[in-house]
N, C-alpha and C positions, 0 to 999 in steps of 0.2 A: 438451953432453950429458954426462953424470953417467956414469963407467964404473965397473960395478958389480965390486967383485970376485967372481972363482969362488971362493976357499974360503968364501962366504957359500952357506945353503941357499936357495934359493928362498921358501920357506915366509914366511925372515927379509926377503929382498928385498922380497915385494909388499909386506907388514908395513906396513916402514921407510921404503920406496919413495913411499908412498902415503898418511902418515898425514898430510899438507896437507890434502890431497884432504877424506879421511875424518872430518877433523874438520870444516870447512866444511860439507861433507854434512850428517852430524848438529846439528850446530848449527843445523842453519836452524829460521825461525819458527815452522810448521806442526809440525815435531816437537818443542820444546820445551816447543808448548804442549798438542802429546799427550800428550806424555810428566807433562805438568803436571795433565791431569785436565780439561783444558780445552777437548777438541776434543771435537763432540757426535755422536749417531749420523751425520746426515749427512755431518759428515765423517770419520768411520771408513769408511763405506759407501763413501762416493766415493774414498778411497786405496786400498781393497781393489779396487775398478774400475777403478780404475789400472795395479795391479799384475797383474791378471789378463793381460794380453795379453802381459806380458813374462814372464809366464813358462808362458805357453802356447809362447811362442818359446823359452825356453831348455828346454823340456824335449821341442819336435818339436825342435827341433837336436841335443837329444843323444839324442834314440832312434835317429840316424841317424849318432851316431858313438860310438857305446857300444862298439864293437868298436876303434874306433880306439887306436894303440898310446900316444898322446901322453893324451890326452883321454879313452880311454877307463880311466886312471889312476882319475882321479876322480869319474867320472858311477857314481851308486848310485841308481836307479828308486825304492827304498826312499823315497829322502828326498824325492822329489815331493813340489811345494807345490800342483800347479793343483785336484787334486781338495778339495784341506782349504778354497783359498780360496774354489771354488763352493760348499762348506757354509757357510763364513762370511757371503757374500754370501747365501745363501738365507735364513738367521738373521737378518740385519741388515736384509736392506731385504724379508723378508716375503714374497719370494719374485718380487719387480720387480726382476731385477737395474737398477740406473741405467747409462745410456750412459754414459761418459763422455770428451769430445771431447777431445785433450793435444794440442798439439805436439811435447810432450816427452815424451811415453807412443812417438809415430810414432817420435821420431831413437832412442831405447833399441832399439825392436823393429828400426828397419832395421840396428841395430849388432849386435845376437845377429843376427841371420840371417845378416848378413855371416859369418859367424865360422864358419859352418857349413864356408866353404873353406877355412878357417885354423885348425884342432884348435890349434895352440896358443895363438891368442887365447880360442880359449872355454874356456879352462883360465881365464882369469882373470873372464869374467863366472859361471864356477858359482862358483869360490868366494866374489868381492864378494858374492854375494847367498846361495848356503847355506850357508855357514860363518857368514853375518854372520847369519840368521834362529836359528843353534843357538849366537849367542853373547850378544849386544843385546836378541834377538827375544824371547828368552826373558824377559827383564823386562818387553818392553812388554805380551806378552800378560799378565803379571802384574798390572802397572799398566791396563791393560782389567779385568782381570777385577774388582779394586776398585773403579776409579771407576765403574762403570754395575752393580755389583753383579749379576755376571751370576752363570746359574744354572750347576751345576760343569759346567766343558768346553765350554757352549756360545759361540759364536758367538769363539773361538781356536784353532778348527783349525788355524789355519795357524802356530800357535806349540807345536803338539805333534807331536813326531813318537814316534810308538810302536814304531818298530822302532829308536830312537836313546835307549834309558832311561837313560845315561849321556852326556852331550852331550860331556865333558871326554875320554876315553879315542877317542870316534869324531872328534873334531878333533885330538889328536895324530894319530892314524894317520894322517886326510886330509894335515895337515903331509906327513908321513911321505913317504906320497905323494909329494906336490910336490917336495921334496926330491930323490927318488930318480929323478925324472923326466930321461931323456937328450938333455938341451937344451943346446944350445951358447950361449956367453955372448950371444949377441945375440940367439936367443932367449927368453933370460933378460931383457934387457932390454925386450923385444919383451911380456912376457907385465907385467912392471913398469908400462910406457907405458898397457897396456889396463885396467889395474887405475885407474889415473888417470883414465882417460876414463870408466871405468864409474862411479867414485864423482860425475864430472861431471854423468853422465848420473841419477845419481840424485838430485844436487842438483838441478840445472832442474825435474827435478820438482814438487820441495820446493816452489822457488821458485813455480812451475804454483798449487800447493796453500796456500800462502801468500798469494796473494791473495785466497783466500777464507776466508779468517779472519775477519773479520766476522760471514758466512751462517753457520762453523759453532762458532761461539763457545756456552760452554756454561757 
């Protein structure tokens, strides 16, 4: 195992820590070919229903540790995604939300629930997923908004956040944050390791969504 040093900040750690992971992640087939103009409603629809349940988990986990001294660092209610994706969802598919069955949607959600007893692991699944939606996120709802010529604002809620009109100044601070957080080096290592597992956890997905490329080829 990889001993990280302490004069490093955290912020730097998960970064650094974890850019295998993060690029594997992004890379896969299903987002290259979103990203590419190539995935059709159906499947925008069905990775929005995907993502719904995980972050109905990460944001009941952290209404219930918002006070907490480790975790509740970085939980901001502000940046909630669940309400923007049920608007997306209602846009998209018409107001049918689609079930949609994962195995890999079940191991993400039982991994944030875990976490509820460990404030410092769920320091690493908010930010792989809010920091990454106020960083990436922000192009892909871009690249949506082109390819399906959508009409202003609709149907990428879940890529605007209105109480965040500077994305770059509210992601230093979260750093910041992190940073300033009083975690002992194994810790440290501890919140590194979950940043790993999460980008994991988001690749199975991909890979879930990948196979149906085919159905949602556009």
């Amino acid at each position: 195992m990889t001993v990280l040093p302490t004069e490093t900040g955290l912020s730097v750690l998960m970064r650094e820590g974890s850019q295998a992971e993060h690029k594997d992640a992004e890379g896969s087939s299903f987002m290259s070919c979103l990203l590419d103009g190539q995935v059709n409603e159906t499947g925008y629809t069905e990775y929005l229903a995907m993502l719904r349940p995980i972050y109905a988990a990460l944001e009941s986990v952290a209404a219930g540790l918002v006070d907490d001294p480790i975790a509740g660092a970085v939980i901001d209610p502000s940046i909630n995604r669940l309400a923007a994706i049920d608007q997306d969802l209602a846009y998209w598919s018409g107001g049918a939300v689609p079930s949609v069955q994962s195995a890999a949607v079940d191991r993400y959600v039982a991994r944030v629930e875990a976490s509820a007893a460990d404030p410092v692991l769920f320091v690493a699944h908010h930010y792989t997923r809010y920091l990454g939606d106020l960083s990436g996120g922000q192009a892909i709802g871009r690249i949506l908004a082109r390819t399906f010529d959508l009409p202003e604002g609709q149907g990428i809620a879940f890529y605007q956040f209105d109480s965040v009109p500077k994305p770059k100044p509210y992601k230093d601070a979260y750093r910041a944050s992190l940073d300033a957080l009083p975690l002992t080096e194994r810790d440290q290592q501890r919140v590194v390791e979950e940043v790993k597992v999460v980008f994991g956890l988001n690749g199975a997905l991909f890979e879930e969504l990948s196979t149906q490329l085919p159905r949602y080829a556009r």
